[in-house]
C-alpha positions in Angstrom: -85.9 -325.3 -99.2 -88.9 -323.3 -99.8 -91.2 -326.6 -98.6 -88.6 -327.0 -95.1 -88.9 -323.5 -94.7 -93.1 -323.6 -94.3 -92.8 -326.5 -92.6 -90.5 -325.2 -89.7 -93.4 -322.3 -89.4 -96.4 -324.4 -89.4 -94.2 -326.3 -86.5 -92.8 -323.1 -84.8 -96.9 -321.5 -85.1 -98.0 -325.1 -83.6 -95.4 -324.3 -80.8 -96.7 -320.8 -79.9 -100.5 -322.0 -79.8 -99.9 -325.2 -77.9 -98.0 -323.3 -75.1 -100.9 -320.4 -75.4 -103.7 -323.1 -74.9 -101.8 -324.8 -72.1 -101.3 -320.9 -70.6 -104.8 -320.4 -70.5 -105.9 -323.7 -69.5 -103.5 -322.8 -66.6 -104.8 -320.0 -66.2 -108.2 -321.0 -65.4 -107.0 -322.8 -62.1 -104.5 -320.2 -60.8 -105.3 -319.4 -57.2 -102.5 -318.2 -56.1 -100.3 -315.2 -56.5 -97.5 -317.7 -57.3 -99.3 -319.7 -59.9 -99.6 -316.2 -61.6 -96.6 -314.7 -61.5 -95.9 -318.2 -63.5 -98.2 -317.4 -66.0 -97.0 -314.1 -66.1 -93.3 -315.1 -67.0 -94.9 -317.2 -69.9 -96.9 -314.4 -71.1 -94.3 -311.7 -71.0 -92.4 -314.1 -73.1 -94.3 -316.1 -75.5 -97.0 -313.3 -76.0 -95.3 -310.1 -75.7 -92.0 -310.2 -76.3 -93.2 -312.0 -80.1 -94.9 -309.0 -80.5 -92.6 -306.1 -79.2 -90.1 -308.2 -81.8 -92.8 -307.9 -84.6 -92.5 -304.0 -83.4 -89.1 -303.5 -84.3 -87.9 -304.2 -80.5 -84.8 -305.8 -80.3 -84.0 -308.7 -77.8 -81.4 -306.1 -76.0 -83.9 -303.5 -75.2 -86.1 -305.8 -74.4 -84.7 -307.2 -72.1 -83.0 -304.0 -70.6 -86.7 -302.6 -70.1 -87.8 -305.6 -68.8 -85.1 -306.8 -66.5 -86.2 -307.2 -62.8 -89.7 -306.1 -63.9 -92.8 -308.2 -61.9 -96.2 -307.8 -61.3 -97.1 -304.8 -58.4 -100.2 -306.1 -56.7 -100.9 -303.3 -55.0 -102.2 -301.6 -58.5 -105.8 -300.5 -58.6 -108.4 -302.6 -61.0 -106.9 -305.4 -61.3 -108.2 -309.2 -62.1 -105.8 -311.5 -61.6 -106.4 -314.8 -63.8 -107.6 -317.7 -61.4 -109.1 -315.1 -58.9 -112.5 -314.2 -58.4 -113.6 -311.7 -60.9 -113.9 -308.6 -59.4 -116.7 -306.8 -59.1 -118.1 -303.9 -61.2 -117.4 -300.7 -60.1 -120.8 -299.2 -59.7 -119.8 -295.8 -60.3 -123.5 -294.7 -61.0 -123.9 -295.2 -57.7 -121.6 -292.6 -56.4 -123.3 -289.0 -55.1 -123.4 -286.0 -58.0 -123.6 -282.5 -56.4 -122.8 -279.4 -58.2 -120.1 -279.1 -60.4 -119.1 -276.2 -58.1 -117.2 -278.6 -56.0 -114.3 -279.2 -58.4 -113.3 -275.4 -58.2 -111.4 -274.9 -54.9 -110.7 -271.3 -54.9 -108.2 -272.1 -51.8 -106.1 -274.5 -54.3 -106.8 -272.2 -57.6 -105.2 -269.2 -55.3 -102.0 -271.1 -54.4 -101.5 -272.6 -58.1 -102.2 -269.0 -59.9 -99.5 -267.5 -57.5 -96.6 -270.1 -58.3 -97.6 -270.1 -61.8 -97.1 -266.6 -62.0 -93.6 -266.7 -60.1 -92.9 -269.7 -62.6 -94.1 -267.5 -65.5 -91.6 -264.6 -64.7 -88.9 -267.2 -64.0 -89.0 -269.1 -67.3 -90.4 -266.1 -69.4 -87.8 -266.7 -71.9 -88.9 -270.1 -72.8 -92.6 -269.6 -72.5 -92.0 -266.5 -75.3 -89.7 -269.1 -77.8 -92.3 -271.9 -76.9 -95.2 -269.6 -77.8 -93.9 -268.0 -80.8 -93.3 -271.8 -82.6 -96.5 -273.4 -81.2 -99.1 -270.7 -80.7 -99.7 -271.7 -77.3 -100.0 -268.5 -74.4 -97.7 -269.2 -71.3 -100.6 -269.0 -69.0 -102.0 -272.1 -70.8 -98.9 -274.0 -70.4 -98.5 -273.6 -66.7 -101.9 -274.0 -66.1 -101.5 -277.5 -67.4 -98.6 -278.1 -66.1 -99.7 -276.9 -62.5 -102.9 -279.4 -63.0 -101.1 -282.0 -63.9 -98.0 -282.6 -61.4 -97.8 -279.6 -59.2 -95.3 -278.0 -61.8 -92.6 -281.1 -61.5 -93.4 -281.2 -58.0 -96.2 -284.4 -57.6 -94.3 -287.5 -56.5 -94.4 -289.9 -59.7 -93.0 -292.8 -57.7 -93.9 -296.2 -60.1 -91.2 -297.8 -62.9 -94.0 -297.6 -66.2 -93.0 -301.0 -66.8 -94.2 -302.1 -63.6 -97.3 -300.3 -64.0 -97.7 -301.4 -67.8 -96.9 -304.8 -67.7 -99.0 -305.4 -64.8 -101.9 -303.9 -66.3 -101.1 -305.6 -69.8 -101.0 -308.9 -68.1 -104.0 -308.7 -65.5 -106.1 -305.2 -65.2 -109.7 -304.7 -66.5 -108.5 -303.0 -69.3 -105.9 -305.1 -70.6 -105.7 -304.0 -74.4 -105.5 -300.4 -73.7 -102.4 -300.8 -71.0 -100.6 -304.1 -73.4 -101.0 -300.6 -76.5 -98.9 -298.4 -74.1 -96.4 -300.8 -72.9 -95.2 -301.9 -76.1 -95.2 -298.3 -76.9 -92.8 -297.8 -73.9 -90.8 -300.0 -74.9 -90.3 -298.7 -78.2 -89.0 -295.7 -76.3 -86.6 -297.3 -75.2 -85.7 -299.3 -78.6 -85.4 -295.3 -80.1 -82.7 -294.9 -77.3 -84.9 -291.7 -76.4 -85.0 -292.7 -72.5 -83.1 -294.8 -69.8 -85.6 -297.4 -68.5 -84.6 -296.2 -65.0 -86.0 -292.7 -65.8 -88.9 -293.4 -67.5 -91.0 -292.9 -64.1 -95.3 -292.9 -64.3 -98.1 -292.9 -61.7 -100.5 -296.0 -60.8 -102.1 -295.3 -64.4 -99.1 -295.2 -66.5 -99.1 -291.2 -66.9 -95.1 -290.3 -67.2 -93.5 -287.1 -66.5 -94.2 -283.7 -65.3 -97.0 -283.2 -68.2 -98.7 -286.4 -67.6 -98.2 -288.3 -71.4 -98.7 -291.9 -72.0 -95.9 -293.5 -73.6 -98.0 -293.3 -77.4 -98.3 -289.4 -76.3 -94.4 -289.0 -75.3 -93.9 -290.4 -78.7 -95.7 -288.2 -80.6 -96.0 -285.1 -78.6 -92.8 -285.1 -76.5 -90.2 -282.2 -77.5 -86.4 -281.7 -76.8 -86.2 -278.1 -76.0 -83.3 -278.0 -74.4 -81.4 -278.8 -76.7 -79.3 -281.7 -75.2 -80.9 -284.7 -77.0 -83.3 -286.2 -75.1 -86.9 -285.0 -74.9 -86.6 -285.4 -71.2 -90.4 -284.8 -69.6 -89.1 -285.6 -66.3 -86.4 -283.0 -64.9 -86.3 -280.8 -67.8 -88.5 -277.4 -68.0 -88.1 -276.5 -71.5 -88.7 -280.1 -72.5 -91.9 -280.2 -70.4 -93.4 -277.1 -71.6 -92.3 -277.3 -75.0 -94.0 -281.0 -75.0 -97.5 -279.5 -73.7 -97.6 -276.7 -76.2 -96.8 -279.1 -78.6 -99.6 -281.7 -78.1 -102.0 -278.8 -78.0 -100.6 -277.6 -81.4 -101.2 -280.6 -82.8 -104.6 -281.2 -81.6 -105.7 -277.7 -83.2 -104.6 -275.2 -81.1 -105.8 -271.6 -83.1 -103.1 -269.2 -82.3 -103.8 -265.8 -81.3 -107.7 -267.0 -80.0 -108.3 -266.8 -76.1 -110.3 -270.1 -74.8 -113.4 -268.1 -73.6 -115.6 -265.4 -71.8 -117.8 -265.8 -68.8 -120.8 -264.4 -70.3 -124.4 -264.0 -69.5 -127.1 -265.1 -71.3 -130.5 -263.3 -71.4 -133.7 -264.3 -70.4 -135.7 -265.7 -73.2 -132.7 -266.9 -75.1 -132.8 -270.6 -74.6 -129.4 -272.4 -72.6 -129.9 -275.5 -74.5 -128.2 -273.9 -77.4 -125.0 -275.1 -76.5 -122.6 -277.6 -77.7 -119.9 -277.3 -80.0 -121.8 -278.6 -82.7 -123.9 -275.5 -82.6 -121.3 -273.0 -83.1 -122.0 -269.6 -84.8 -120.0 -266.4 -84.9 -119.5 -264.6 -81.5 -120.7 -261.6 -83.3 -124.4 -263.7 -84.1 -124.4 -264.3 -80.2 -124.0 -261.1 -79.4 -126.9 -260.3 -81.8 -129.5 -262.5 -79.5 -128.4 -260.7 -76.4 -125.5 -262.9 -75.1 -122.4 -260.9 -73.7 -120.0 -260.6 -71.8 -120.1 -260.4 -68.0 -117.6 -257.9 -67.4 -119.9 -256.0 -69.9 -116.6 -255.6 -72.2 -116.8 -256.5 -75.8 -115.6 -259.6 -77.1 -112.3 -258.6 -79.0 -112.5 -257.3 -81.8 -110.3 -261.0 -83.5 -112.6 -262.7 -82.1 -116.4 -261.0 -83.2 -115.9 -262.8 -86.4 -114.7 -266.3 -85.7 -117.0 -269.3 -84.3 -117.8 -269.1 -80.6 -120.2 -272.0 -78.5 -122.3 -271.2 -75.8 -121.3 -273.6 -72.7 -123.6 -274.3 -69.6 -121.7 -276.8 -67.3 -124.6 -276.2 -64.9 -127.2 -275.6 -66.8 -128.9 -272.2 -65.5 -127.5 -272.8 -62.0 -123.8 -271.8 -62.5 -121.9 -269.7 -65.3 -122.2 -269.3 -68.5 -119.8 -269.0 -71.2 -119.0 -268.5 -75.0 -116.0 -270.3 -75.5 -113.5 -270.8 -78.8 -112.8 -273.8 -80.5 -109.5 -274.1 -78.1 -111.7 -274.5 -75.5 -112.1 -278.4 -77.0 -108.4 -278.8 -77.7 -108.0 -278.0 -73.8 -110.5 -281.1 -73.5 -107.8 -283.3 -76.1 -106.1 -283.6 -72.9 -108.9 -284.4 -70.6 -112.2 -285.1 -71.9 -113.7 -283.0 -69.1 -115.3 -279.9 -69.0 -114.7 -279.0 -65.5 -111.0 -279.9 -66.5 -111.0 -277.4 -69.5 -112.7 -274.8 -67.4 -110.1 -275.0 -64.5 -107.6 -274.7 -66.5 -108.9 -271.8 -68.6 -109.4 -270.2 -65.2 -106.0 -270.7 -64.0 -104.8 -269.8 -67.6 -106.8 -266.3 -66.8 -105.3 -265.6 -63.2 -101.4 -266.3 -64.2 -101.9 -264.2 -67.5 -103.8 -261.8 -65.9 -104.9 -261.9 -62.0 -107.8 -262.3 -62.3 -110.2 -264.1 -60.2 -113.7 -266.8 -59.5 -116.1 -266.8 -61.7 -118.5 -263.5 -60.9 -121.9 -266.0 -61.5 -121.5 -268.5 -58.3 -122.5 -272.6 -58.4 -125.7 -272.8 -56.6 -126.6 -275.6 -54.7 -128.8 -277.9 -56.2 -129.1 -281.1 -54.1 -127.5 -284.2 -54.1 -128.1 -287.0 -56.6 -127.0 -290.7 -57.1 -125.5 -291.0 -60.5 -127.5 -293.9 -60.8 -130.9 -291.4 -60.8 -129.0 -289.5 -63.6 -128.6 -292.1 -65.5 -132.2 -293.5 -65.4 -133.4 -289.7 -66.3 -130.9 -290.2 -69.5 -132.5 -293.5 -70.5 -135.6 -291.4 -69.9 -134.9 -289.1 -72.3 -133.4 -291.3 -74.9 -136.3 -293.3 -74.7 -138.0 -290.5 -76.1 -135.9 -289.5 -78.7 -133.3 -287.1 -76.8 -129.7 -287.7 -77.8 -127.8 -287.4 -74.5 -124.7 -288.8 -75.8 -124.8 -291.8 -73.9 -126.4 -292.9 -70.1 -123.3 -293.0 -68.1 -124.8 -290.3 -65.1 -122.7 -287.9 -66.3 -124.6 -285.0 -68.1 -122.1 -283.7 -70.4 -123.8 -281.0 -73.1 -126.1 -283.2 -74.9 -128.0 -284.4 -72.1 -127.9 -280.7 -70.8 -129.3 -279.4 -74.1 -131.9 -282.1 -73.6 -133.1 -281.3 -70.8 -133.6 -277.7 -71.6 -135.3 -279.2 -75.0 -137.8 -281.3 -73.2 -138.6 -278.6 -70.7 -139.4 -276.4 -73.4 -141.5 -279.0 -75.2 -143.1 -278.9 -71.7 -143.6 -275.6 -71.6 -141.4 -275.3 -68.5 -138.4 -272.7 -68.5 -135.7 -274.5 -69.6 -132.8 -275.1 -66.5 -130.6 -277.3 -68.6 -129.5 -279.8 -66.1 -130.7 -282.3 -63.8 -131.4 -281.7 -60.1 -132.9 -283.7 -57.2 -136.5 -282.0 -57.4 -136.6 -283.0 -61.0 -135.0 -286.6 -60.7 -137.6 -286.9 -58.1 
């Protein structure tokens, strides 16, 4: 028995690779969308259904999530086996201007006022979520206001559609292929009805915006009627935010940060969250608050980082470690910021910034990232040369003007690319 049994594997694994060798051989003649959605069929089950099994996915909810579920050529970033490969997106190449730009005061004015009619409205949920997770209210609906227009975004796409297609045939196949078997062991755990389980273009379900590997980890039932339901339910939703910012390190009872000024002769390219010190040594060199307030008294004591998304040509800011955990769930700064901002106005009605963006030309990414490669080339760590210039190649700057003997500006502009 033992000898038949290894034999009917070696045969069954012969099986599997000849029909995955005569899949990609296929593959490398397909020209049509026909000839792909038949490559598709085979892939869906000889490669991924093996593995959902391996999963713990049975054939039933396989099947259920998979029924009637085909590839949606109208997805972006796609590259369709046989096809001509598509070309690289030179995203260097697109214009940079000031950060300024990403801060409509028009659309932070008409979020901040339904947030705070939402606020008032759920207040009783916000104060049970906050008192288990930590996490103020105004950060909550900030996040949920940036991320679907509080429940009100459309979110139109089946995330099998949008998974499967991606798994089988985007430019990032091993990252969508993670997410849809993840999906589908939602619906193995019985947590959500295929039907409901509704995403955008980039597989981003619900009214908080969570992948499937975030809905199962992060995702709450709040309501108390058994399903951590992300799409229609309110409690469920902002129960599921505070709880993925929890999770990621969220430090109760610390704000995300102060506008602040920093003096002349104290350097900007001290920031970076690798440079913290206590908000107490800041205020020591000079750097305060712009209101002219003290930092709270909690605070004084407890690390702080100096921020400079524009180098010397925007605001400035000490902010807390939650400022990062803000970033857990978009690696942004600008994204952190906004929602920090629109945190501050529901909580508090407040306003802008008081330091303005100035202008400071327009720039190809593309000159940003030669100006990175520049500075690496030199030494500088700029944390990469994408043409985005995120704190390290901010710092950098402001390093190798000083080494210049220049006053340090901390960010790149179109005089100084040129």
């Amino acid at each position: 028995m033992p000898g038949l049994c290894w034999g009917m594997i070696r045969l069954f694994g012969l099986l599997i690779a000849l029909t995955l060798a005569a899949t990609l051989a296929l593959s490398a003649h397909a020209a049509s969308r026909g000839e792909v959605e038949t490559l598709y069929a085979k892939w869906r089950e000889n490669d991924l259904w093996p593995e959902a099994r391996s999963r713990g996915v049975s054939r039933a909810s396989f099947d259920k999530a998979m029924k009637g579920v085909g590839l949606n050529w109208d997805l972006p970033d796609l590259a369709p086996p046989g096809f001509p490969k598509p070309k690289e997106r030179k995203q260097t190449q697109a214009e940079f201007r000031s950060p300024g730009a990403y801060f409509s005061e028009k659309r932070l004015q008409g979020l901040a006022a339904t947030g705070r009619s939402l606020a008032s409205r759920h207040a009783s949920v916000l104060s049970r979520v906050e008192q288990k997770w930590g996490v103020p209210a105004g950060i909550i609906i900030a996040i949920w206001g940036r991320e679907s227009g509080f429940g009100g975004a459309k979110i139109p796409h089946s995330i099998f559609d949008v998974l499967a297609t991606k798994a089988f045939m985007s430019t990032r196949k091993e990252l969508f292929r993670k997410e849809l078997l993840a999906a589908l062991e939602i619906v193995e755990r019985g947590h959500v009805p295929p039907s409901r389980m509704k995403s955008s273009w980039a597989g981003a379900m619900g009214q908080p915006q969570f992948l499937p590997s975030s809905y199962l980890q992060y995702a709450v039932d709040f309501d108390g009627d058994g399903m951590a339901d992300i799409w229609n339910s309110v409690p469920d939703t902002l129960a599921s935010i505070a709880n993925y910012l929890s999770q990621k390190g969220w430090q109760r009872g610390r704000d995300w940060g102060f506008e602040a000024v920093i003096p002349q002769g104290v350097t900007c390219a001290l920031e970076g969250p690798d440079r913290a010190r206590k908000i107490a040594d800041w205020t020591k060199m000079g750097i305060i608050r712009i209101s002219g307030r003290p930092f709270p008294d909690n605070e004084r004591g407890q690390a702080g980082m100096v921020l400079v998304p524009a180098g010397i040509y925007g605001p400035e800011f000490v902010v807390t470690p939650n400022f990062y955990v803000i970033k857990e769930y978009n690696n942004s700064d600008l994204y952190a910021l906004f929602i920090g901002n629109l945190a501050d106005r529901i909580s508090w009605g407040t306003g802008d910034f008081v330091t303005g963006w100035k202008d400071i030309g327009v720039m190809l990414r593309s000159d940003i990232a030669r100006l990175q490669k520049e500075l690496e080339g030199q030494g500088y760590d700029v944390g990469g040369a994408d043409g985005l210039p995120g704190y390290k190649t901010r710092r950098s700057i402001g390093e190798w003007q000083e080494k210049r003997g220049e006053t340090p500006t901390c960010f790149p502009t179109a005089r100084m690319v040129k």
